[in-house]
ZABA-255352 format. One line per field, with one value per residue: residue in one letter; x, y, z of N, C-alpha, C in turn. Coordinates in nm, 2 decimals. Example, Ala and Ser with C-alpha at 12.3 -4.5 7.8 and 13.67 -1.06 7.14 Angstrom:
<recs>
res: [A:S]
n.px: [1.32:1.28]
n.py: [-0.57:-0.22]
n.pz: [0.78:0.71]
ca.px: [1.23:1.37]
ca.py: [-0.45:-0.11]
ca.pz: [0.78:0.71]
c.px: [1.32:1.29]
c.py: [-0.33:0.00]
c.pz: [0.78:0.79]
</recs>
This chain:
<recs>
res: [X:X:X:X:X:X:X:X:X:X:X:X:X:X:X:X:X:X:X:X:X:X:X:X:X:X:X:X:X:X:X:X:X:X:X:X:X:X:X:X:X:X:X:X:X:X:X:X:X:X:X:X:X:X:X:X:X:X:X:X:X:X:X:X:X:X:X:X:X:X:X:X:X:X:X:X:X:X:X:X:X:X:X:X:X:X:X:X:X:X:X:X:X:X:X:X:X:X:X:X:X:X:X:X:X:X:X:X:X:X:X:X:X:X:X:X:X:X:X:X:X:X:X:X:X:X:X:X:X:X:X:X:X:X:X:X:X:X:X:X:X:X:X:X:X:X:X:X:X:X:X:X:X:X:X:X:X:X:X:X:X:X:X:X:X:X:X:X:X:X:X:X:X:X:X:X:X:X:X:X:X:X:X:X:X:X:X:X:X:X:X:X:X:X:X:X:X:X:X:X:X:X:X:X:X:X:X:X:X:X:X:X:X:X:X:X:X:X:X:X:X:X:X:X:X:X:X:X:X:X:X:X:X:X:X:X:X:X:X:X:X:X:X:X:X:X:X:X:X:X:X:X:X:X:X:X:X:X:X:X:X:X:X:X:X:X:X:X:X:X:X:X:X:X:X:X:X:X:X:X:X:X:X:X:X:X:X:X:X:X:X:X:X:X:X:X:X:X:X:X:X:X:X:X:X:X:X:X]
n.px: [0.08:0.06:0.23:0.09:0.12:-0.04:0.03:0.29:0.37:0.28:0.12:0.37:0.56:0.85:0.91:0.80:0.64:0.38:0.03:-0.32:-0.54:-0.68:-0.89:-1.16:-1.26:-0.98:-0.88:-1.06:-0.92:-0.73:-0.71:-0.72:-0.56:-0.34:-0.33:-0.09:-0.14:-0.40:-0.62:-0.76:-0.88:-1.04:-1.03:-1.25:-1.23:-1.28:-1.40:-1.47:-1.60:-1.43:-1.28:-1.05:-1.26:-1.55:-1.60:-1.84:-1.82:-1.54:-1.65:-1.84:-1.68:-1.58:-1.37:-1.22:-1.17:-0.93:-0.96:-0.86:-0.60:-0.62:-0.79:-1.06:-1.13:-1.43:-1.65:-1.82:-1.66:-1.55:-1.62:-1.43:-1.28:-1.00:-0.88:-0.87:-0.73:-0.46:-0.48:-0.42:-0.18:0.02:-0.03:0.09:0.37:0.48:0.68:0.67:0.59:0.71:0.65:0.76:0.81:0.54:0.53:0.57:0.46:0.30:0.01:-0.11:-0.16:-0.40:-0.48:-0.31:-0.35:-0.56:-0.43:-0.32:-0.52:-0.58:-0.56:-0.36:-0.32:-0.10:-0.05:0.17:0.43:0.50:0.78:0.81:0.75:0.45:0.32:0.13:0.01:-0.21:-0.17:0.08:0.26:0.30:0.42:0.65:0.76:0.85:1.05:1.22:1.33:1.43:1.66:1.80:1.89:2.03:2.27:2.39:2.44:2.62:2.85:2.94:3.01:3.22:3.41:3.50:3.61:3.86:3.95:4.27:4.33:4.39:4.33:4.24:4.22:3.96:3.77:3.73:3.60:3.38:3.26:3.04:2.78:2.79:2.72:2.47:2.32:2.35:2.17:1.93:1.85:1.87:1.67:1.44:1.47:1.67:1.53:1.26:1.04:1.02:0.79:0.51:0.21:0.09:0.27:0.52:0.44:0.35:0.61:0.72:0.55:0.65:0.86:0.96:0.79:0.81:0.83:0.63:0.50:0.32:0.09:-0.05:-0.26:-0.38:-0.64:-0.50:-0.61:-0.56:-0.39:-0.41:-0.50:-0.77:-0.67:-0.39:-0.46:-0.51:-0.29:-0.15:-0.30:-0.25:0.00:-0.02:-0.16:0.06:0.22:0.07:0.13:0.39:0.30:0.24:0.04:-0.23:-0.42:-0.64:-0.76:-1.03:-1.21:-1.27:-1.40:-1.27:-1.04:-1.20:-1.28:-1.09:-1.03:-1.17:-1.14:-1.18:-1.44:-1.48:-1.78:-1.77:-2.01:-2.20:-2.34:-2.31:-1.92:-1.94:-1.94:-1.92:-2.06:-1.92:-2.10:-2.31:-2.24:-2.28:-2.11:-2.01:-2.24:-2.35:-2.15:-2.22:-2.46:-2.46:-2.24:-2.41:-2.63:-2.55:-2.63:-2.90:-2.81:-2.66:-2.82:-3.02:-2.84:-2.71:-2.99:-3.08:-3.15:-2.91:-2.70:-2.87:-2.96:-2.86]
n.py: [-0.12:0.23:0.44:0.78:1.12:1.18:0.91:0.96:1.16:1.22:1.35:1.51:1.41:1.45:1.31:1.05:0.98:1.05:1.08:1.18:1.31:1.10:1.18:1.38:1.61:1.76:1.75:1.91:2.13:2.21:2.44:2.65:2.81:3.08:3.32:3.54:3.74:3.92:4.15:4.32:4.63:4.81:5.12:5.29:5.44:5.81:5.82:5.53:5.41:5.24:4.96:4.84:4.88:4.87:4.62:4.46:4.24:4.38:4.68:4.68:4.61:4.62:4.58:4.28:4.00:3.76:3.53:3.25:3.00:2.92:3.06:3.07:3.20:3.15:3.13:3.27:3.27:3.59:3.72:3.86:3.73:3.65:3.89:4.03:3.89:3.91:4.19:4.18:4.04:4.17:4.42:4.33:4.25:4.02:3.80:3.66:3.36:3.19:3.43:3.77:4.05:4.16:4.42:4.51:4.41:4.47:4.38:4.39:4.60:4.76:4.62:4.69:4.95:4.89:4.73:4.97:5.08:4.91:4.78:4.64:4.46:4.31:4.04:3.91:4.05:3.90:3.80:3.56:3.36:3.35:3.46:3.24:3.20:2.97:2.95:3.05:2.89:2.71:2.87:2.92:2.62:2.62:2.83:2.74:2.53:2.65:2.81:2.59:2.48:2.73:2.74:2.45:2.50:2.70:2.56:2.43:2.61:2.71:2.52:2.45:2.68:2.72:2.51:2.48:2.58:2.51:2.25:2.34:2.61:2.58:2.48:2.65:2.84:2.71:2.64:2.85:2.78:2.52:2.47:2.63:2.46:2.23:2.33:2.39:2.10:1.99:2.15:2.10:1.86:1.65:1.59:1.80:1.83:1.55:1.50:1.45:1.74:1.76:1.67:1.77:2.07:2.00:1.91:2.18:2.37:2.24:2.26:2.53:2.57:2.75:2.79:2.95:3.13:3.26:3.25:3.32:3.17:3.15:2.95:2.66:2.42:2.37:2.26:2.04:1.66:1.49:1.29:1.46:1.66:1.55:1.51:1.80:1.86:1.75:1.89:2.14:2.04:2.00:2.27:2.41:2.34:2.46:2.74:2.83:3.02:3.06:3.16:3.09:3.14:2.94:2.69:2.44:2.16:1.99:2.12:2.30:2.16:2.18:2.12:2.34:2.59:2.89:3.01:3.26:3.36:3.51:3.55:3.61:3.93:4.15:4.08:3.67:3.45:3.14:2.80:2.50:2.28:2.42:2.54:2.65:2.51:2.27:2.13:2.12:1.95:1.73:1.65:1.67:1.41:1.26:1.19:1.17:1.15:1.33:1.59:1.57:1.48:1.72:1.90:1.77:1.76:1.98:2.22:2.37:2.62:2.70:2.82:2.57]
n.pz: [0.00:-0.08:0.07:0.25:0.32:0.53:0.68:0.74:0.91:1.26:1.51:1.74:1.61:1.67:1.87:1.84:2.05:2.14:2.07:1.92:2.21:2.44:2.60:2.56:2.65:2.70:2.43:2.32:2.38:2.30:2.11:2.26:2.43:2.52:2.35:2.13:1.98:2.04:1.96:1.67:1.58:1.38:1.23:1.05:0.74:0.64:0.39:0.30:0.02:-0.16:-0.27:-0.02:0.17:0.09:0.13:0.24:0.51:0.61:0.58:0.83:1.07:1.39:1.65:1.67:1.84:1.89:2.10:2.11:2.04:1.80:1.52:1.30:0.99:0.78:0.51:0.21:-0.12:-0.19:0.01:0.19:0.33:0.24:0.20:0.46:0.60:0.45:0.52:0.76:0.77:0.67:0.82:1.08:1.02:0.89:0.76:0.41:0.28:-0.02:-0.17:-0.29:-0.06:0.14:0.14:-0.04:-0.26:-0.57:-0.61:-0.35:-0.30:-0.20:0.04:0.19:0.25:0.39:0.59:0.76:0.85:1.04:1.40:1.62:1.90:2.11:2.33:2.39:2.16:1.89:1.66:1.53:1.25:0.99:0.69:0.45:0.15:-0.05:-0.31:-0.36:-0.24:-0.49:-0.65:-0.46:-0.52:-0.76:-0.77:-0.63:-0.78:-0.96:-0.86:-0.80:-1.04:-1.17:-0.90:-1.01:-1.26:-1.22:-1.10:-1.29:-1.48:-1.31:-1.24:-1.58:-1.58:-1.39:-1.42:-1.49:-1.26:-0.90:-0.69:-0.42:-0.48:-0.67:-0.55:-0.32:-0.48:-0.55:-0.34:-0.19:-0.39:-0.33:-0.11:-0.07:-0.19:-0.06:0.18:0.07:0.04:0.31:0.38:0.23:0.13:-0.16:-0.38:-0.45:-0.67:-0.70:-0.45:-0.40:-0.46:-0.18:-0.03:-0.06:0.05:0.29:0.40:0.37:0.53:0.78:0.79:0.82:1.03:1.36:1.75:1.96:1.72:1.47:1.33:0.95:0.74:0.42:0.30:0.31:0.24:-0.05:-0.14:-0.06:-0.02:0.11:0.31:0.34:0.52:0.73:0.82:0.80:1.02:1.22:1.24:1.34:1.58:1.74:1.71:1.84:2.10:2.17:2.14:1.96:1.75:1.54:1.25:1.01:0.70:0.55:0.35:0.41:0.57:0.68:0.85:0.97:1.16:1.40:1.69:1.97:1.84:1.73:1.49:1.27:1.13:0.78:0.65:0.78:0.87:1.14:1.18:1.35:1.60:1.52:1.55:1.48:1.39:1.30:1.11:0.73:0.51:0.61:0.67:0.43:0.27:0.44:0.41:0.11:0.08:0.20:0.03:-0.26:-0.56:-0.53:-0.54:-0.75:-0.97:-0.95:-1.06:-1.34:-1.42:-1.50:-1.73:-2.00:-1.89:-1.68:-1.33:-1.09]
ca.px: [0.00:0.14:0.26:0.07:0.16:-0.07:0.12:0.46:0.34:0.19:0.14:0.46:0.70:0.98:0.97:0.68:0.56:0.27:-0.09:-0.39:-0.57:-0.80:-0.98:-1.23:-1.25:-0.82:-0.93:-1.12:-0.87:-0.63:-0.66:-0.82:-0.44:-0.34:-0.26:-0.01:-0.22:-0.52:-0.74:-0.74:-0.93:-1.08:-1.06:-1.27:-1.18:-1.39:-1.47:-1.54:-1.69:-1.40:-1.24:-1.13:-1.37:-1.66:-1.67:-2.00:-1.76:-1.49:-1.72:-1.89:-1.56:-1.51:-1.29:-1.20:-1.08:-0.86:-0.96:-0.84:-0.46:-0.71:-0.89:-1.10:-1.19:-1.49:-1.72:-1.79:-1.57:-1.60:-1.69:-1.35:-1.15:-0.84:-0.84:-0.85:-0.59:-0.40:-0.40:-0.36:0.00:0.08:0.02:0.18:0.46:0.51:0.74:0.52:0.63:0.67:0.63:0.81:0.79:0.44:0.48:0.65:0.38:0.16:-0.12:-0.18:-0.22:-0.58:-0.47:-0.20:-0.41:-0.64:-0.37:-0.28:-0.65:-0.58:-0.48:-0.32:-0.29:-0.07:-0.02:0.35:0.47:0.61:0.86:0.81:0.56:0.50:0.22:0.13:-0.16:-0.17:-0.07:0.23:0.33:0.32:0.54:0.77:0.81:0.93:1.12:1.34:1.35:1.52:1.76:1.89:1.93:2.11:2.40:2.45:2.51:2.75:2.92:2.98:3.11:3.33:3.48:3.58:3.71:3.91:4.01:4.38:4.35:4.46:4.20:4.20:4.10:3.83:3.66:3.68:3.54:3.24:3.23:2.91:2.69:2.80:2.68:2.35:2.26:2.37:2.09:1.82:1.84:1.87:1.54:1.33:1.49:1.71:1.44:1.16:0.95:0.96:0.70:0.33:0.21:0.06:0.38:0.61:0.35:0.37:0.73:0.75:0.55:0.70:1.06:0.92:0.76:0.93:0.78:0.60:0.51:0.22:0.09:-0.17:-0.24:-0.52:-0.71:-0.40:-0.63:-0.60:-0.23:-0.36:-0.58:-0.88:-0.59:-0.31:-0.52:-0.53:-0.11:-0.22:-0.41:-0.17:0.12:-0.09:-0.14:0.19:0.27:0.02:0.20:0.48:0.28:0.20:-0.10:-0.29:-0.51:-0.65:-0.90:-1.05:-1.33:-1.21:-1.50:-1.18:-0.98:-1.31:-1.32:-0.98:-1.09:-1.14:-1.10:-1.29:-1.51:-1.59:-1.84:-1.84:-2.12:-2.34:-2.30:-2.16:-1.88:-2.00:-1.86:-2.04:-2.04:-1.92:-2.21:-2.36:-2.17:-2.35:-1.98:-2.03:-2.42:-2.40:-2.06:-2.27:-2.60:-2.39:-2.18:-2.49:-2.72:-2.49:-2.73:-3.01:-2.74:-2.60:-2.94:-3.05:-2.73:-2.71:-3.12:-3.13:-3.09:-2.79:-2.71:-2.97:-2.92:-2.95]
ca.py: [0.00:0.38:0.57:0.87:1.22:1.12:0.84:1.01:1.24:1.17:1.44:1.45:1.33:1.48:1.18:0.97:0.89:1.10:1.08:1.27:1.27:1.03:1.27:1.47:1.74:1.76:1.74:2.06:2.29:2.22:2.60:2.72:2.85:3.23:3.39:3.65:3.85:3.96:4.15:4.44:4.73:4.88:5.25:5.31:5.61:5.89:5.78:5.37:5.35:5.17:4.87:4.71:4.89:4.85:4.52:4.41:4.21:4.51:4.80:4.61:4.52:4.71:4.50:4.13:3.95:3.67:3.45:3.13:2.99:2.92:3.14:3.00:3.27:3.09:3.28:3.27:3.36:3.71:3.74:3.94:3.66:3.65:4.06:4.10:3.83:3.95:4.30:4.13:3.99:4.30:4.51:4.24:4.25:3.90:3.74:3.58:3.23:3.18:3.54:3.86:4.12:4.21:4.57:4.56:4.34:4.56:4.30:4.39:4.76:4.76:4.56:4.79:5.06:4.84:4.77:5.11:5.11:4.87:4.86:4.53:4.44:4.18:3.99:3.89:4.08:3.79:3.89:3.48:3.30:3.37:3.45:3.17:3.16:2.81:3.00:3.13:2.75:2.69:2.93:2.85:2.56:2.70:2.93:2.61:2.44:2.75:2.85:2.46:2.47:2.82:2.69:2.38:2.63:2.79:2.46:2.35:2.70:2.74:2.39:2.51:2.84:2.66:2.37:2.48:2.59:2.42:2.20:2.39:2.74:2.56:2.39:2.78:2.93:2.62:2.65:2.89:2.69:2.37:2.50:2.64:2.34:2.15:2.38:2.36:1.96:1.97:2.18:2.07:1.75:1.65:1.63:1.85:1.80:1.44:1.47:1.50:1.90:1.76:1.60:1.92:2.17:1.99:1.93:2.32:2.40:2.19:2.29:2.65:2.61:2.80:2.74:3.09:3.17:3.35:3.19:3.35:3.08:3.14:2.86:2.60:2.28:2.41:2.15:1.89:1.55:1.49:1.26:1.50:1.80:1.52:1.56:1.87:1.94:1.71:1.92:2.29:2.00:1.97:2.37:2.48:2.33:2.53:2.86:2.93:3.09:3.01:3.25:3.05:3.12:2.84:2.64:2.28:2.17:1.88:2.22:2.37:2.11:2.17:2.12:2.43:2.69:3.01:2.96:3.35:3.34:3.65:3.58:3.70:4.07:4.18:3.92:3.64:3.32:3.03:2.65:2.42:2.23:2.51:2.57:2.62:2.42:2.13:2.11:2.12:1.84:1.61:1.62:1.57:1.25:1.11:1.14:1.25:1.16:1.41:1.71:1.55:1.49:1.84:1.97:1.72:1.77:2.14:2.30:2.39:2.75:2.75:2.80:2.44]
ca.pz: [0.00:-0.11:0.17:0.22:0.42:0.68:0.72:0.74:1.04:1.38:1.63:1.87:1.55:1.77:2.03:1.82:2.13:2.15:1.99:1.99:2.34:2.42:2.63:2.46:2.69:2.66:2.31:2.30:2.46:2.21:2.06:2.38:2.46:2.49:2.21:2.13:1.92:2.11:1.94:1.62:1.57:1.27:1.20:0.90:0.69:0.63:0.23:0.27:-0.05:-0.26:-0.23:0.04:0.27:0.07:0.13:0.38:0.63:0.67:0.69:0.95:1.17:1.48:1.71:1.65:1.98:1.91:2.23:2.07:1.97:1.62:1.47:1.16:0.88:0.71:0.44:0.06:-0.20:-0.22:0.12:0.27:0.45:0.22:0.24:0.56:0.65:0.42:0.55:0.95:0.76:0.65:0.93:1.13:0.96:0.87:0.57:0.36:0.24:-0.16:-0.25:-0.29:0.06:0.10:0.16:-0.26:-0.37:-0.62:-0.58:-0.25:-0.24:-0.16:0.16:0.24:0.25:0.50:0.68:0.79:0.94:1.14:1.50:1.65:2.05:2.16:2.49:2.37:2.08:1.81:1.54:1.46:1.20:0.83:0.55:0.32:0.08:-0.14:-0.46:-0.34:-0.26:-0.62:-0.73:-0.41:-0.55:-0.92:-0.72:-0.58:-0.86:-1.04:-0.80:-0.77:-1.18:-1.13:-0.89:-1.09:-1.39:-1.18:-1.05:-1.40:-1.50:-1.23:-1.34:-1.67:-1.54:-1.27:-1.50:-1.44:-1.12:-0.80:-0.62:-0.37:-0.55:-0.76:-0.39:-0.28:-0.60:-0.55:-0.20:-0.21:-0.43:-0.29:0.05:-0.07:-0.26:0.09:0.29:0.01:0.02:0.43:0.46:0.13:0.02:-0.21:-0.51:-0.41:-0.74:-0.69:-0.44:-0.46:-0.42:-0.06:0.04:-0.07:0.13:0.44:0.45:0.36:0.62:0.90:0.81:0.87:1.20:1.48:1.85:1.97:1.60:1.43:1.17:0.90:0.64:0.38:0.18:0.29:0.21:-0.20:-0.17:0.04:-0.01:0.22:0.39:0.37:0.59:0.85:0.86:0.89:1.14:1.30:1.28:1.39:1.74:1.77:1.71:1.96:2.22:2.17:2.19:1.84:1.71:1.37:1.19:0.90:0.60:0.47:0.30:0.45:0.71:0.78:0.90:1.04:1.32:1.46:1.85:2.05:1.72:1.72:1.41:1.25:1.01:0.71:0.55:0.81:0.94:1.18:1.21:1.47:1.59:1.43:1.60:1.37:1.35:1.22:0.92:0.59:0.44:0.70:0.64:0.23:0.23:0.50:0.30:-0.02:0.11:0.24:-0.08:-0.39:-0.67:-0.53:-0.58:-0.91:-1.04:-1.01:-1.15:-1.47:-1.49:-1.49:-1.88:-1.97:-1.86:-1.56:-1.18:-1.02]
c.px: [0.09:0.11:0.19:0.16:0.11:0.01:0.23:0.46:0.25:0.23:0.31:0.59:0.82:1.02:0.88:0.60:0.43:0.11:-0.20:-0.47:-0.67:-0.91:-1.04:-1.24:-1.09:-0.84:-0.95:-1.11:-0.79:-0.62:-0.73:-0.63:-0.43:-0.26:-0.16:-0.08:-0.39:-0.62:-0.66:-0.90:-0.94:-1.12:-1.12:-1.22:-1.32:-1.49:-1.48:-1.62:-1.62:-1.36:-1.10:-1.27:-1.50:-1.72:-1.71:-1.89:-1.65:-1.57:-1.77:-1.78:-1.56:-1.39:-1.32:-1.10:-1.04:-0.84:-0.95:-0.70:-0.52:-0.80:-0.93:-1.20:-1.31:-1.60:-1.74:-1.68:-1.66:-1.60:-1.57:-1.29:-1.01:-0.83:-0.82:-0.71:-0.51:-0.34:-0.30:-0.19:0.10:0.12:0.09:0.33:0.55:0.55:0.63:0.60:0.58:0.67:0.71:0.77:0.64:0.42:0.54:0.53:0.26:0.07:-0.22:-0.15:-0.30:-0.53:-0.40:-0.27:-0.53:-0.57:-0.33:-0.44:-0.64:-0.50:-0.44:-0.26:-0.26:-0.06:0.14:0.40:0.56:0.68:0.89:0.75:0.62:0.35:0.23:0.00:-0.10:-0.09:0.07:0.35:0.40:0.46:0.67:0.83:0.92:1.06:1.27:1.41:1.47:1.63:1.86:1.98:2.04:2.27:2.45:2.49:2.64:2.87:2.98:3.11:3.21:3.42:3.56:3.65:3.81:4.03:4.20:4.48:4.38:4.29:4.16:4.13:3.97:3.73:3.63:3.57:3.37:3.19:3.07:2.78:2.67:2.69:2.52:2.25:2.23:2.20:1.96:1.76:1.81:1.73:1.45:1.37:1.57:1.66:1.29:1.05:0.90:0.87:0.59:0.34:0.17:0.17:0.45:0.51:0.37:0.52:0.74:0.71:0.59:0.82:1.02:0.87:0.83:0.80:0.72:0.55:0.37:0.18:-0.05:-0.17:-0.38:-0.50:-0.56:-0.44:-0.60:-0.46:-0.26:-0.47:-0.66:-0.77:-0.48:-0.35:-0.56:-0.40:-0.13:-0.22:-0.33:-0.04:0.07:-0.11:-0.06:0.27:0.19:0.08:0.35:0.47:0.22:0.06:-0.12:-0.41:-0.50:-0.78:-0.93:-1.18:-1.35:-1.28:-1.38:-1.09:-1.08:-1.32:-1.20:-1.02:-1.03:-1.12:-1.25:-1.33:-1.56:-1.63:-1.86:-1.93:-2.21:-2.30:-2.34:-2.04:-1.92:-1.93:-1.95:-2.01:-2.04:-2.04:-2.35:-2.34:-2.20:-2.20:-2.03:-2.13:-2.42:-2.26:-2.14:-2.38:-2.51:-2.32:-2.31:-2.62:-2.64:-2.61:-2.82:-2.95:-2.72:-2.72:-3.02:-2.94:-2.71:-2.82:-3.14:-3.10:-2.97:-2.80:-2.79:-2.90:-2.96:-3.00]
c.py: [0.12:0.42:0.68:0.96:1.23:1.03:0.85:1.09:1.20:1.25:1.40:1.34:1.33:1.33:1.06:0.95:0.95:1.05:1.16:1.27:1.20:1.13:1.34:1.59:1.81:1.81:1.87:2.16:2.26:2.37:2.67:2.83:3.01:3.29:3.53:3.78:3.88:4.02:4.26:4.54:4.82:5.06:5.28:5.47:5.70:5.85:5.59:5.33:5.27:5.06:4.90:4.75:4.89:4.74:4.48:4.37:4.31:4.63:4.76:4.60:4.67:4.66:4.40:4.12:3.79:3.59:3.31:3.12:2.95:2.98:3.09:3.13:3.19:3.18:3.18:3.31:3.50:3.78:3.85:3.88:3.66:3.82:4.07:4.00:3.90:4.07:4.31:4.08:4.11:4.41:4.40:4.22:4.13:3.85:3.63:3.47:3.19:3.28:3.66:3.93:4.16:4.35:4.61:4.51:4.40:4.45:4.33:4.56:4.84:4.73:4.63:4.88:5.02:4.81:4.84:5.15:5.01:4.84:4.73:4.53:4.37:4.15:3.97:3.91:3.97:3.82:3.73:3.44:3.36:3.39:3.36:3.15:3.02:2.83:2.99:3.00:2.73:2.72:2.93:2.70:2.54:2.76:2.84:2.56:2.53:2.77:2.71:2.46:2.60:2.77:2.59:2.45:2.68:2.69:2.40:2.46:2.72:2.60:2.38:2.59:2.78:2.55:2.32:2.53:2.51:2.38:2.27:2.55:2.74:2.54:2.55:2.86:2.82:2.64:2.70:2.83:2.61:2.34:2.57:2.52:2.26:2.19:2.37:2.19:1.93:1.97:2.12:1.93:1.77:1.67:1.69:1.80:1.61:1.42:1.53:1.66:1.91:1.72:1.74:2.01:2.13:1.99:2.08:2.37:2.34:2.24:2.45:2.68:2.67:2.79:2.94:3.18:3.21:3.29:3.21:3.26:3.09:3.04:2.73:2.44:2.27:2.30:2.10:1.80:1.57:1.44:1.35:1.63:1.73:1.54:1.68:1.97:1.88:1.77:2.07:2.17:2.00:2.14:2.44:2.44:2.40:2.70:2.93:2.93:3.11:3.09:3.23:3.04:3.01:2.78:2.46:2.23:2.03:2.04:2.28:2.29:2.11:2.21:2.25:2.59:2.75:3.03:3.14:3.34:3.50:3.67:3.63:3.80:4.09:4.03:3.84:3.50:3.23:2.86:2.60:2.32:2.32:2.57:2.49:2.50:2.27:2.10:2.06:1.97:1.72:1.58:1.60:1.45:1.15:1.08:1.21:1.23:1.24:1.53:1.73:1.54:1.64:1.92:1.91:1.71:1.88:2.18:2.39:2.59:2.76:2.70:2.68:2.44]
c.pz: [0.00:0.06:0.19:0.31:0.55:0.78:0.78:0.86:1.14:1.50:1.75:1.75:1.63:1.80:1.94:1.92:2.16:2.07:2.05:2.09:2.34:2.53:2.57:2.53:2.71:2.51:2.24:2.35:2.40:2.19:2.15:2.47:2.48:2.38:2.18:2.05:1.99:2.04:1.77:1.60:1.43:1.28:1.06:0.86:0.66:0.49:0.23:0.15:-0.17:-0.21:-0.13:0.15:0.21:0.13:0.28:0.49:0.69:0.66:0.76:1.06:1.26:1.57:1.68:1.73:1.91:2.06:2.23:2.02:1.80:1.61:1.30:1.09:0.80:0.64:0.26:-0.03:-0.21:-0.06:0.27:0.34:0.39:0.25:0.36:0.63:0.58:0.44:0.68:0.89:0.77:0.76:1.07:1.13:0.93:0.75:0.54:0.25:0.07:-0.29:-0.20:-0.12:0.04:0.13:0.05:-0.36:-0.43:-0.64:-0.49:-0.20:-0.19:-0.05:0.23:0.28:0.41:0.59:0.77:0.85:1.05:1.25:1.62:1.84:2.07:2.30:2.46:2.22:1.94:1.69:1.45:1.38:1.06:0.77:0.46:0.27:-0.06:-0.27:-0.44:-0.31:-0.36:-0.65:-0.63:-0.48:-0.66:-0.87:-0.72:-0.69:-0.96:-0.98:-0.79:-0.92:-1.13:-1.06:-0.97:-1.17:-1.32:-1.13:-1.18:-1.45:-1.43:-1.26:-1.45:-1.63:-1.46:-1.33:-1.47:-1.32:-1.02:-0.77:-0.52:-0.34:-0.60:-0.60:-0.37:-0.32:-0.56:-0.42:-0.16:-0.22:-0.36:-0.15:0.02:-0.15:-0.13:0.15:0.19:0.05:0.19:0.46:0.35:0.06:-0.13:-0.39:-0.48:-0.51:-0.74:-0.56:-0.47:-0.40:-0.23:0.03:0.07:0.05:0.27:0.52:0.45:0.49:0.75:0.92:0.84:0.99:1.29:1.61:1.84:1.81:1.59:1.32:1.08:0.74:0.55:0.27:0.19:0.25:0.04:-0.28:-0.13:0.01:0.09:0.35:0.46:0.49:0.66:0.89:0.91:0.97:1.27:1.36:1.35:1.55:1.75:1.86:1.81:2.09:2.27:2.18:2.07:1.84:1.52:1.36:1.04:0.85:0.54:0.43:0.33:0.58:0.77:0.86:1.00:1.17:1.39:1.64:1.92:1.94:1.72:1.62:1.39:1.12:0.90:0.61:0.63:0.87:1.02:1.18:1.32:1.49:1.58:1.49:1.49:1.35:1.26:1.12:0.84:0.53:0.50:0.67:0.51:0.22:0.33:0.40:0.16:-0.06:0.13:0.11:-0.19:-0.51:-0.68:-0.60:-0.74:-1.01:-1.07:-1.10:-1.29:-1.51:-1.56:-1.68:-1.86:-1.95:-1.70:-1.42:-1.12:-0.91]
</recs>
């Protein structure tokens, strides 16, 4: 039987010897922890009528308390959970994993601008943690894969160039490469593209963990199998024990149940916190596992073009 990524992780890899609690009330204080980020505060501006403050869930926001080591963004598309994480990175000031600085990134100008409205309170100031949205994986990946090609190029050229140099000038001249190729392969593996996108993502983010860390992650199930976003969920139990704090957008009702996680919902206004049993996501994926043909029947009945 194939290996998965589940497989490869199990809460407490450090020592192995852990697993997750058989207590259920243990269980569901997992993200019940204190958080380093406490709360922010929204200053709207005096003109709110373009983007990002148009949109329904930020002109609505006055304070958001962070009373959870998880906070779960959940909404429609559209609905203002990647914006507003996005701006909490920014004015956070947090490197963002995959992608350029986000106070360079003309993408996010809109958010910058929302940033700068907003007004962040911590309990313990953290300068650790990172921004990652699923895209930005991707093109970490590209990223790797270029920079590995790159030194080879230069380990070849420096080879000719060297040709009649001493061994010990040419080792000097290579030295560099040799040693960033070394630390690529240490933290991401020697052949990154040979694994699957769910495999690569989880190693990425594990080799990035730091203890006390901050971590704002949108839409992170968009790399992972139904299986692989039980790894996980496994390694966010691991990292709350060390102090960190997760503030993630997502549409993943396997993410949505992460025990003890503050659940805000921005489809309904004001923001509010929503029991996961109560989530329209959770509601529409159970009724669709338990009778698929009712859904697929109106959707393959309906004429083509019309709302099913």
């Amino acid at each position: 039987m194939r290996s998965t990524a589940w497989d490869s992780y199990v809460p407490g890899t450090r020592s192995g010897s852990r697993t997750w609690p058989a207590n259920p009330e243990h269980a569901l204080s997992l993200a019940q922890g204190e958080a380093q980020l406490v709360s922010v505060e929204y200053r709207a501006p005096d003109e709110p009528a373009t983007f990002p403050f148009s949109v329904p869930s930020i002109a609505s926001l006055e304070t958001l308390a962070f009373d959870s080591a998880v906070t779960l963004f959940v909404g429609e598309n559209g609905s203002g959970k990647s914006t507003l994480l996005e701006a909490l990175a920014i004015a956070a000031e947090l490197p963002a994993v995959g992608s350029g600085r986000l106070a360079a990134d003309r993408t996010l100008e809109a958010q910058r601008r929302l940033a700068l409205r907003l007004r962040l309170t911590w309990r313990s100031r953290t300068r650790r943690g990172f921004f990652l949205r699923a895209e930005d994986f991707f093109g970490f990946q590209k990223q790797l894969a270029r920079q590995r090609v790159e030194h080879e190029r230069e380990l070849e050229r420096i080879g000719r160039d060297f040709a009649d140099a001493s061994a010990h000038a040419r080792a000097l001249a290579m030295g560099p490469h040799r040693a960033s190729i070394g630390a690529m392969e240490h933290r991401y593996g020697r052949d990154p593209d040979a694994r699957s996108h769910g495999e690569a993502f989880l190693n990425l983010f594990q080799q990035r963990l730091s203890p006390g860390g901050l971590f704002l992650l949108d839409e992170p199930e968009a790399a992972l199998s139904p299986q692989s976003q039980l790894g996980f969920l496994a390694m966010i139990r691991d990292a709350l024990d060390t102090g960190s704090q997760f503030v993630i957008a997502t549409h993943s009702p396997i993410l949505m149940a992460i025990p003890g996680a503050r659940i805000l919902g921005f489809d309904d206004l004001p923001l509010r916190s929503v029991p996961f049993e109560e989530l329209e996501a959770v509601a529409l994926m159970r009724d669709f596992l338990q009778a698929p043909e009712r859904y697929l029947r109106m959707i393959w009945d309906a004429p083509a073009g019309a709302d099913p």
